[in-house]
C-alpha positions in Angstrom: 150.0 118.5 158.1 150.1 118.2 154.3 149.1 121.6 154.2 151.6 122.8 156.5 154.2 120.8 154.7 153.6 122.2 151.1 153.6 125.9 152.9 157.1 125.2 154.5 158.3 124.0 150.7 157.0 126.7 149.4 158.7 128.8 151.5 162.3 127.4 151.0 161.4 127.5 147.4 160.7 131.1 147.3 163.2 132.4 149.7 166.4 130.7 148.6 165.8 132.1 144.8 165.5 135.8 146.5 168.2 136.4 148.8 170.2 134.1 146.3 169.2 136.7 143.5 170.2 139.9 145.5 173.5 138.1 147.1 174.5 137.4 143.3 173.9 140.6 142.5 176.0 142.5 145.3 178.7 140.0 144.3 178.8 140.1 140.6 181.9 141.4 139.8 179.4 143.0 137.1 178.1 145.1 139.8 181.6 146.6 141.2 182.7 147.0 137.6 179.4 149.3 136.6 180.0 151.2 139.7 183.0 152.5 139.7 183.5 152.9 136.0 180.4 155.4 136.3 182.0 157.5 138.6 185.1 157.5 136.3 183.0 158.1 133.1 181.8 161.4 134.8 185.1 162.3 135.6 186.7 161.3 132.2 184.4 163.0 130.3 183.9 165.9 132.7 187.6 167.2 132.8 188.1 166.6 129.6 186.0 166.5 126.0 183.6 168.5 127.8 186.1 170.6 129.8 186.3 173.4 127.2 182.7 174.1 127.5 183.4 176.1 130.7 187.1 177.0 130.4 186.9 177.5 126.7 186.2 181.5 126.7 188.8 182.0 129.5 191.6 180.2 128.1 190.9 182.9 125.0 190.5 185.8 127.0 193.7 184.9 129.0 195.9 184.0 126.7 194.5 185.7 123.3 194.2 183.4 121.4 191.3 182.9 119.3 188.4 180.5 120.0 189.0 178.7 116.8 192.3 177.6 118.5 191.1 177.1 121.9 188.8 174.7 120.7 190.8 173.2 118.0 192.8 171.6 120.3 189.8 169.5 121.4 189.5 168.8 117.7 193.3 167.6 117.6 193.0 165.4 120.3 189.8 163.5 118.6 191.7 163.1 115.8 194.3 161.3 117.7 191.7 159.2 119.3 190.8 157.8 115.8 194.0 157.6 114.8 195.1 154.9 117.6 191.8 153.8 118.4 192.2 150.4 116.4 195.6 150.2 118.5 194.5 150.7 121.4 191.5 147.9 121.1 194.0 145.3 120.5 195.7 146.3 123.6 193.0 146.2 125.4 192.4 142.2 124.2 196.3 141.3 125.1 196.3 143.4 128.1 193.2 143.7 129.7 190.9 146.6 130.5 192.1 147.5 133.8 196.1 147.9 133.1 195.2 150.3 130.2 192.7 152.1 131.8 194.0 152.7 135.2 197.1 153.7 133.0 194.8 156.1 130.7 193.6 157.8 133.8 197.3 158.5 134.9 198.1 159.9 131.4 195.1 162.3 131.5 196.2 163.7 134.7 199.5 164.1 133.5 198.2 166.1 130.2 195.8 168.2 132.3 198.7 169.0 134.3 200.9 170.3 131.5 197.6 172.0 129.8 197.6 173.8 132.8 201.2 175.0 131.8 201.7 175.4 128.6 202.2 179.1 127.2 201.9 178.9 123.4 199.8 177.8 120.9 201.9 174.9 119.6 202.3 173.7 123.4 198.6 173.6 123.9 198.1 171.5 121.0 200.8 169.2 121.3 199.5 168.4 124.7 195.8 168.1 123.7 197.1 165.6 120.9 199.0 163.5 124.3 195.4 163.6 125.6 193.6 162.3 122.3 195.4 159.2 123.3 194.3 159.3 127.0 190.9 160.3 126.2 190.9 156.8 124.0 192.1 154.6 126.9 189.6 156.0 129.3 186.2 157.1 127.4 182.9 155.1 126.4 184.7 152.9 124.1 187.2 151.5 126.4 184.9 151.4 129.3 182.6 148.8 127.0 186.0 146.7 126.2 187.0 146.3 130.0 183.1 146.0 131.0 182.9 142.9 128.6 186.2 141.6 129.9 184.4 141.7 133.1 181.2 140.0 132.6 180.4 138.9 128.8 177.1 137.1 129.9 175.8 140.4 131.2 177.9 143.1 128.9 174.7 143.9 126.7 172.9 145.5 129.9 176.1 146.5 131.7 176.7 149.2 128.6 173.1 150.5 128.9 173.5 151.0 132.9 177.1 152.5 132.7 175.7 155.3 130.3 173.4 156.8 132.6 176.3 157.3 134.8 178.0 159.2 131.9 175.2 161.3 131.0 175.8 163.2 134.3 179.8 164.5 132.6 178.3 168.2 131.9 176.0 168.5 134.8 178.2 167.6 136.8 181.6 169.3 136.0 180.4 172.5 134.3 179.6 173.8 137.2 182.5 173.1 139.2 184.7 174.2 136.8 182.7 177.2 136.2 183.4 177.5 139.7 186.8 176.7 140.4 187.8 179.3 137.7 186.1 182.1 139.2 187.5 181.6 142.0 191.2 180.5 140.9 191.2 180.2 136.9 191.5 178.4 134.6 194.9 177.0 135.2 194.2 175.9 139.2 191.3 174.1 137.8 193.4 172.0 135.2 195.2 171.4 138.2 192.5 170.1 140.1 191.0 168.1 137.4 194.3 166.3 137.2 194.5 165.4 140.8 190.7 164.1 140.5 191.9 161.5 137.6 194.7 160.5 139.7 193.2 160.1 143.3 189.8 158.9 142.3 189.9 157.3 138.8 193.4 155.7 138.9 192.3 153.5 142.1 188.8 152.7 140.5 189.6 151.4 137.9 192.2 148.8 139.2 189.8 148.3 142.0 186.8 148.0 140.2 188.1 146.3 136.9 190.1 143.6 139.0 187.2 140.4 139.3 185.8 138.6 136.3 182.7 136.8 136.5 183.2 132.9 136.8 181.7 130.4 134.4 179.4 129.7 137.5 178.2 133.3 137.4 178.0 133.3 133.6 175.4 130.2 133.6 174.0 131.9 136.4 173.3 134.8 134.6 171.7 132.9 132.0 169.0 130.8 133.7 167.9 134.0 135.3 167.4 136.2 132.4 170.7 138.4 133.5 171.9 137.8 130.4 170.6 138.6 126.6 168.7 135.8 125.1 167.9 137.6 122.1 171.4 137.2 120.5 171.7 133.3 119.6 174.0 131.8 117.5 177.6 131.8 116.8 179.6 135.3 116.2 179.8 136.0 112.7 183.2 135.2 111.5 185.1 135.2 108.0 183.7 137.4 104.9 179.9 137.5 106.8 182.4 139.3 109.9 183.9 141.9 107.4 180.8 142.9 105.5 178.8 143.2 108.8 181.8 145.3 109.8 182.1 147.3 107.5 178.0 148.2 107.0 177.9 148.7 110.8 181.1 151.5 110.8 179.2 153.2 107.8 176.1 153.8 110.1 178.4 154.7 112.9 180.3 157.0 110.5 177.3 158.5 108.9 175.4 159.2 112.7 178.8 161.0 113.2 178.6 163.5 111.3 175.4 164.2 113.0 175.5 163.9 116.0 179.7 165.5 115.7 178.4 168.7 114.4 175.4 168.9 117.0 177.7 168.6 120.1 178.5 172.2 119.2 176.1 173.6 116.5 173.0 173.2 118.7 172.2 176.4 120.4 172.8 178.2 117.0 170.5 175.8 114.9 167.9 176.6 117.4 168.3 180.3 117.0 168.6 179.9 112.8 165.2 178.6 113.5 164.0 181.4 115.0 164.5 180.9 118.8 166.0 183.8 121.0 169.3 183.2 122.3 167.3 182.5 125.9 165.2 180.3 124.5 167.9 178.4 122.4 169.8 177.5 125.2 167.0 176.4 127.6 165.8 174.0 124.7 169.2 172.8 123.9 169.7 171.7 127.8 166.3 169.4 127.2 168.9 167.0 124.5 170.7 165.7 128.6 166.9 165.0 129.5 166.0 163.5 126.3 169.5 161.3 126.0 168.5 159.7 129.8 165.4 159.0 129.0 165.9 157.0 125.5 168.9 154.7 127.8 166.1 154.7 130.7 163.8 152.6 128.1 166.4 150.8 126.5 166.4 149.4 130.1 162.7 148.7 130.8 160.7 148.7 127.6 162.9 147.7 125.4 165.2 145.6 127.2 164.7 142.4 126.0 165.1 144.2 122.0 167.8 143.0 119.8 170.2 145.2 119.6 170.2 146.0 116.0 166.3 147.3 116.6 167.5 149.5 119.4 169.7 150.5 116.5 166.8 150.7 113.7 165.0 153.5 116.9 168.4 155.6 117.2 169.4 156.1 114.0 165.6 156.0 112.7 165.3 159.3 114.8 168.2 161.2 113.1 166.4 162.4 109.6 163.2 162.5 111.5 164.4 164.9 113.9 165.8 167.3 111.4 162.7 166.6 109.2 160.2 168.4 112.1 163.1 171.0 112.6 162.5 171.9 108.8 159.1 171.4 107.9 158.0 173.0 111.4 159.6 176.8 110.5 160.2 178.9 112.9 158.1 177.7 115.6 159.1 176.5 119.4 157.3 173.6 119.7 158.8 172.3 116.6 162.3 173.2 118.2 161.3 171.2 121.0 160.4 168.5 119.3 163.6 168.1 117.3 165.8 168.9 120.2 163.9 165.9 122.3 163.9 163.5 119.2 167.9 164.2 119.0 168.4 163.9 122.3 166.6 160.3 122.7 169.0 159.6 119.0 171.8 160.5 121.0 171.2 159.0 124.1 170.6 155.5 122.2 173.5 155.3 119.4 176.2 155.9 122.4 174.4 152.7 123.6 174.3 150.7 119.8 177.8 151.6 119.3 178.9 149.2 122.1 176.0 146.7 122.3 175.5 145.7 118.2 179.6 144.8 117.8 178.8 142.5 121.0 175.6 140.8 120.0 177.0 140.1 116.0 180.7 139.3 116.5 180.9 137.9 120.9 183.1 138.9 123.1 186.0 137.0 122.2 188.0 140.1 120.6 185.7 142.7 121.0 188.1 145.3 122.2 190.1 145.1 119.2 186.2 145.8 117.2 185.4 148.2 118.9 188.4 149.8 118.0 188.6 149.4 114.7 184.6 150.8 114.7 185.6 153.4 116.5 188.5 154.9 114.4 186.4 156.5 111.7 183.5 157.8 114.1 185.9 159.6 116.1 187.7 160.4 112.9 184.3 162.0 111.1 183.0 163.6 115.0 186.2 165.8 115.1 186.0 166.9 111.6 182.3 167.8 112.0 181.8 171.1 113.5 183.7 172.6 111.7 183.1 171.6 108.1 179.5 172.5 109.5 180.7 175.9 110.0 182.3 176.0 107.1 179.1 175.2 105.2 176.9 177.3 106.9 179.1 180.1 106.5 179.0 179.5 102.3 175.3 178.6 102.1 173.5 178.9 105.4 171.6 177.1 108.1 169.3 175.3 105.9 172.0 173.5 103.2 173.6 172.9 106.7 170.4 171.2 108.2 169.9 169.3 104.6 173.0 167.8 104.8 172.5 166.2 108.5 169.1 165.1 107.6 170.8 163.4 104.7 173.4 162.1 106.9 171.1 160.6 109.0 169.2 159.0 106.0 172.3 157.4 105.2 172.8 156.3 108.5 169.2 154.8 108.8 169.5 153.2 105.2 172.8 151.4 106.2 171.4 149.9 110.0 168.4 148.6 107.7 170.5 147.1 105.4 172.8 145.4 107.7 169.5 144.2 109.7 168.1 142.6 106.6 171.0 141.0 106.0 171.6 139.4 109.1 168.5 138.0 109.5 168.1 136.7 106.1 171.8 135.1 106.1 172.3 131.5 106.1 173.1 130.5 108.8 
């Protein structure tokens, strides 16, 4: 009997915690909000920053105009995005994520729409600045504001999960826009990436984004691990708030530069080093693999890291990277290796950029810090490429490749600094 009895306790022990543990889970506004935010992260990012890299050439060849236009525009509209990035945070406080985004979503249709019509140069860049400012309510950094809003007690893991979603932009939307324009151009396609953002993404987000987590989910979340216990304490606040900002933008602004000039400088880094053209591009597409695999062990191996070490890893693999790429000469495997060391960097500061402003300054506010983080990353990213070009053009690949290692050295020397400091404050 006893021994019956303590098996039917231990049963009602066991199976209450389970099914309560997956029902949570299913229920978790968290969950909903992860969801369809990464379906609207591959479309966000698909039909627009990453548009160009299919509909690029044919937008020159139509119109003839030159590339350095064509892409320029892209280069406006980042530009914009710095410029009212610490705007838009503080709308995102006072408002909430899910008015501005849903509404960010309807302005990006409405600018892919008029892309789609425009006739002159002046027109196409007026309209890519209009989409700077929908590109800022609807990207990464306003997808980690509203996925706070929605569950602080689980934000640090919910920005990790959502960025596998957006990893998928390219491989996803390249190729149907590479097909769409063969088979209509690249003005249909505009078209039908505007309709995409309106049907799908305008209804996801105010579907998705519309439950918060109770303080019953919250305390849930925190007896059963779902949220971080690695980041104790009070927010910083006061002078220690301003000087951690202001050491964690300089890392952000330094791994821009970086990681800016990359997004289009890869392929012909790779064949400066010596790689055919063939070869060059098939490496380059191993930086999507590398990028999922550094957020995959940010979610298993290193998920119970403080965020400022994930940080330490990411931007720790910057110099390094480049410092393989220059010591190894003209050699594949060295290409590989740097291409797979950025890629993991890459994959990992997206990731930091959202998760140390949560752990060091809390929730409370953290749209409006992200957005004043964000202003001169997105600021530095746009300018980038092309004072990368620029530079190579003067002095070649390998000043070019000296001054990103360097970059990245400042970058690393800045996260180290700001991690001494924190954990050496008073407290």
């Amino acid at each position: 009997m006893t021994v019956d009895r303590d098996a039917r306790d231990m049963q009602e022990r066991h199976r209450p915690v389970n099914s309560s543990a997956v029902g949570s889970f299913i229920r978790h506004p968290a969950t909903a909000a992860i969801i369809s935010l990464g379906f609207t992260q591959i479309i966000s990012w698909g039909t627009t920053l990453y548009a160009l890299g299919v509909l690029g050439k044919p937008i020159a060849a139509d119109t003839g105009w030159s590339q350095s236009l064509v892409f320029g525009g892209l280069t406006v509209g980042l530009l914009v995005s710095g410029a009212v990035s610490a705007s838009v945070g503080r709308c995102f406080d006072r408002r909430g994520g899910r008015l501005a985004m849903a509404a960010g979503s309807v302005l990006v249709a409405i600018g892919l729409a008029l892309l789609a019509l425009v006739r002159d140069p002046w027109s196409y860049l007026a309209v890519w600045a209009f989409l700077g400012l929908a590109m800022r309510l609807t990207l990464y950094d306003a997808a980690f504001a509203a996925l706070v809003q929605v569950t602080p007690s689980r934000g640090r893991r919910a920005i990790s999960y959502l960025t596998l979603f957006g990893g998928l932009a390219s491989t996803v939307f390249w190729p149907i826009g590479h097909a769409l324009n063969g088979a209509y151009g690249w003005r249909p396609t505009l078209l039908v990436f505007a309709a995409i953002n309106f049907l799908l993404c305008v209804p996801l987000h105010w579907l998705g984004l519309g439950r918060r987590e109770s303080l019953a989910q919250a305390e849930y979340a925190r007896a059963t691990g779902g949220s971080p216990q690695h980041t104790p304490g009070h927010p910083l606040d006061g002078a220690t708030r301003v000087l951690a900002m202001a050491l964690f933008g300089a890392v952000a602004a330094a791994s821009a530069v970086v990681i800016g000039a990359l997004a289009v400088h890869l392929v012909p880094i790779l064949e400066a080093a010596g790689l055919g053209s063939s070869a060059a591009v098939l490496l380059a597409s191993f930086k999507g693999v590398a990028q999922v695999l550094g957020r995959i062990w940010d979610l298993t191996l290193a998920r119970k890291w403080h965020p400022l070490d994930i940080g330490r890893v990411s931007v720790g693999l910057l110099p390094l990277s480049f410092s393989v790429l220059m010591l190894g000469g003209a050699d594949f495997w060295s290409a590989l290796a740097f291409t797979l060391l950025f890629g993991v960097s890459n994959g990992l500061v997206t990731i930091v950029r959202g998760a140390v402003p949560l752990a060091l300054f809390g929730p409370e506010g953290y749209g409006t810090v992200l957005g004043i983080l964000a202003t001169p990353y997105l600021v530095l990213a746009a300018l980038a490429p092309a004072a990368f070009a620029l530079v190579v053009e003067r002095w070649g690949y390998g000043t070019g490749e000296a001054i990103l290692l360097g970059a990245g050295a400042v970058s690393l020397l800045g996260m180290e600094l700001l991690t001494r400091w924190y954990r050496r404050r008073p407290a």
